[in-house]
C-alpha positions as CSV (number, residue, x, y, z in Angstrom):
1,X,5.4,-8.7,14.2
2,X,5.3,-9.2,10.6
3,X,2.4,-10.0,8.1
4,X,3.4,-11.7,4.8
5,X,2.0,-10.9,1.4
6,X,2.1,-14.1,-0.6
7,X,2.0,-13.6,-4.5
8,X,-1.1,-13.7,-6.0
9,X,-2.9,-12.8,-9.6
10,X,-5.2,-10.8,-7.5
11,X,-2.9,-8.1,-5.2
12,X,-1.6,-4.9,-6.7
13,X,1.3,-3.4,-4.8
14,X,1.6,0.8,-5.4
15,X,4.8,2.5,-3.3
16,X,7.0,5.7,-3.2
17,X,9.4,4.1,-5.3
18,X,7.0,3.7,-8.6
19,X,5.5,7.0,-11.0
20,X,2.3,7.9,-9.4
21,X,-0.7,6.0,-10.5
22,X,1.2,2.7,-11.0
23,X,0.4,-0.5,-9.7
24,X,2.4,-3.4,-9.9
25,X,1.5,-7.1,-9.1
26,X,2.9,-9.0,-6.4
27,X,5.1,-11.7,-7.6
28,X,6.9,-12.9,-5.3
29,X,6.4,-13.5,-1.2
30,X,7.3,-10.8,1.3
31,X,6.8,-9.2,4.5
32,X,5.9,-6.2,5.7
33,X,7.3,-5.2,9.7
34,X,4.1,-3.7,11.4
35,X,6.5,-2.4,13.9
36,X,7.3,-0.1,11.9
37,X,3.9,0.9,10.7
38,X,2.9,4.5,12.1
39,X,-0.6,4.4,10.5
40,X,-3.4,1.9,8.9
41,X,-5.8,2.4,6.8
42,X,-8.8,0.3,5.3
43,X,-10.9,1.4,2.6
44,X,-12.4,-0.2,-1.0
45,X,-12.8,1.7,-4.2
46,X,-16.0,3.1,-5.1
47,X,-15.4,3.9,-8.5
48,X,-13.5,2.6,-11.1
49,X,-9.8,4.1,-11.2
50,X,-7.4,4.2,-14.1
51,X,-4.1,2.9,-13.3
52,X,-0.6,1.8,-15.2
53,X,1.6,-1.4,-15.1
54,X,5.4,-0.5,-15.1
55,X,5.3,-0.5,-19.0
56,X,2.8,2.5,-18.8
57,X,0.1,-0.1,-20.1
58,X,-3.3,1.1,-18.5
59,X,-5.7,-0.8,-16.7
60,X,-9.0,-0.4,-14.5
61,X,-9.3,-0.9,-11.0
62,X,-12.5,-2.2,-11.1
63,X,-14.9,-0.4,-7.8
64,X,-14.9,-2.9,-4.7
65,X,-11.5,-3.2,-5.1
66,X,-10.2,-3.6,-1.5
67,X,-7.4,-1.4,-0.4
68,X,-4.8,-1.7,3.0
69,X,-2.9,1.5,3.4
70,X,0.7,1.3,5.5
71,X,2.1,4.8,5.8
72,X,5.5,3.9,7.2
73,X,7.1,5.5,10.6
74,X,9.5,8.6,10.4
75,X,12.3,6.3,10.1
76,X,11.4,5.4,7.4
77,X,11.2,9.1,4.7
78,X,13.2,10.6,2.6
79,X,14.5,13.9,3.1
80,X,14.9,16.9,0.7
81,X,17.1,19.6,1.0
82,X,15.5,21.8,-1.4
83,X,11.8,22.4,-2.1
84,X,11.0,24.3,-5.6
85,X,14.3,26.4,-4.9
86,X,13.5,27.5,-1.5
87,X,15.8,26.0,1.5
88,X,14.0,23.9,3.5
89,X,13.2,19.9,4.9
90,X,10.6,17.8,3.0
91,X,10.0,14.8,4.9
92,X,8.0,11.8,2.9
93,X,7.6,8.9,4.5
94,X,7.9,5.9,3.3
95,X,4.1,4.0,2.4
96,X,2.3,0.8,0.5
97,X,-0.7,0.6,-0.9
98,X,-1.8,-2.9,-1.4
99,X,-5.1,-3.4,-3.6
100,X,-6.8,-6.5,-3.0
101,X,-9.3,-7.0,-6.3
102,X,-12.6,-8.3,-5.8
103,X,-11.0,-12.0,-7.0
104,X,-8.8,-12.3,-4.8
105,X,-9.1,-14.8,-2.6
106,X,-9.0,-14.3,0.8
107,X,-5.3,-13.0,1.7
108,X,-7.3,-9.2,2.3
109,X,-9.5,-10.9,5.5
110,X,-6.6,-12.6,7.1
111,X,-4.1,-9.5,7.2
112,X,-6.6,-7.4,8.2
113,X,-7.6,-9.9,10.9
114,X,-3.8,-9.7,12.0
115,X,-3.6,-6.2,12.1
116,X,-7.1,-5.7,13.8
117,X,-5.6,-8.3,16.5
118,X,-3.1,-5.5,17.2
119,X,-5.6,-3.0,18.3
120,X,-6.2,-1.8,21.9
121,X,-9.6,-0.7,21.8
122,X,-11.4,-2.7,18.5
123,X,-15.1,-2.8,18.7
């Protein structure tokens, strides 16, 4: 099953692929596989947290900021050879952080609603 993230002034988007603590906005449509999804997480932001665009501009995620967590399946990591000059496997797997500000409108209720629909044992 997929979900799809529609673009929206209100979703942030942070991955592996960007510098820690940056967000980036989502826009343009895509999916997500949940097939592939090994774990879910749900959580909003208490406090406000200082983030950067991809041109290193800084901005504040303001608190109640809601926030669904995909950490991707082992498939789906990168493996490194070589950790601080010892031999050895790092495996990171693959994740997205979406960040649903308190404007948005909506989109945060209906994934989660898909996703919750997926659960065995909700309450």
């Amino acid at each position: 099953m997929f979900i799809k993230i529609t673009k929206n002034s209100g979703i942030y988007m942070e991955h592996n692929g960007l510098e820690k603590q940056h967000l980036v906005p989502v826009t343009s449509n895509f999916l997500i596989n949940l097939n592939h999804v090994a774990e879910a997480s749900f959580y909003s932001i208490k406090e406000t947290k200082t983030r950067y665009d991809l041109e290193h501009h800084e901005f504040q995620v303001q608190p109640h900021t809601r926030v669904i967590h995909l950490q991707m399946s082992y498939p789906y990591a990168t493996y490194k050879e070589d950790i601080k000059g010892n031999k050895g496997r790092l495996v990171e797997r693959s994740y997205y952080k979406l960040y649903f500000m308190p404007e948005e409108t909506g989109q945060y209720d209906a994934i989660r609603q898909q996703i919750d629909a997926l659960i065995l044992n909700a309450d």
